[in-house]
C-alpha positions in Angstrom: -11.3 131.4 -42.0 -10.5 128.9 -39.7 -12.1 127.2 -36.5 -10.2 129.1 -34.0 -9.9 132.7 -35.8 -14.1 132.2 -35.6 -14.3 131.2 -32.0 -11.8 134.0 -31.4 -14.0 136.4 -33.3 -17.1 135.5 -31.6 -15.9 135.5 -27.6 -14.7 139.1 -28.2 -18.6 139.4 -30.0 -19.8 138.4 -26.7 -17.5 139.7 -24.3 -18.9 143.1 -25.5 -22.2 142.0 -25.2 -23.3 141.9 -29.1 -24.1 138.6 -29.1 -24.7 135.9 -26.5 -23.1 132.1 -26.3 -25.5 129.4 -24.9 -23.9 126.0 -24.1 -26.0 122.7 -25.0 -24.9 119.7 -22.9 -26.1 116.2 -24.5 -25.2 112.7 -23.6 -21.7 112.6 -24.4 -19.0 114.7 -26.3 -18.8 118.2 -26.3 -21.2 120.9 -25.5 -22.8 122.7 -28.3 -22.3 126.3 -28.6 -25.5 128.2 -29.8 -24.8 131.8 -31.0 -27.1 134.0 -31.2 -27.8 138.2 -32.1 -28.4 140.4 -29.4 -29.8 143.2 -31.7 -26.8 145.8 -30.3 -24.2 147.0 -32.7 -20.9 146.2 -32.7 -18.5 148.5 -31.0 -16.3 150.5 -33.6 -13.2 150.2 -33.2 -10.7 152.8 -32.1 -9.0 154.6 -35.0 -5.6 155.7 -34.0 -5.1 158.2 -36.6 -8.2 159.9 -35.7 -7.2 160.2 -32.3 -4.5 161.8 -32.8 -4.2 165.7 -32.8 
C-alpha cells in the first residue's frame, strides 16, 4: 500500500471520528502525525445491493 492510499485511509478514519490524528511539531521538518484508536467501530459501509428493494 502506499504512503498516500494510507494517509487517505486514515483522514476518512478520523473524519468519522474512529480514530484521532495528533500533530508533533519539533525543531525543524515536518510535523509528526501520531495516530491513535478511539475505541469506536468503524462505520460499515453502505451496501447498495441491500438497499435496494
Amino acid at each position: 500500500m502506499s504512503r498516500t492510499t494510507a494517509q487517505r485511509y486514515l483522514a476518512d478514519l478520523a473524519a468519522d471520528g474512529t480514530i484521532r490524528i495528533e500533530q508533533r511539531y519539533g525543531a525543524a521538518g515536518r510535523p509528526e502525525h501520531l495516530y491513535s484508536w478511539n475505541g469506536k467501530e468503524p462505520e460499515p459501509e453502505p451496501d447498495p445491493e441491500r438497499d435496494q428493494g
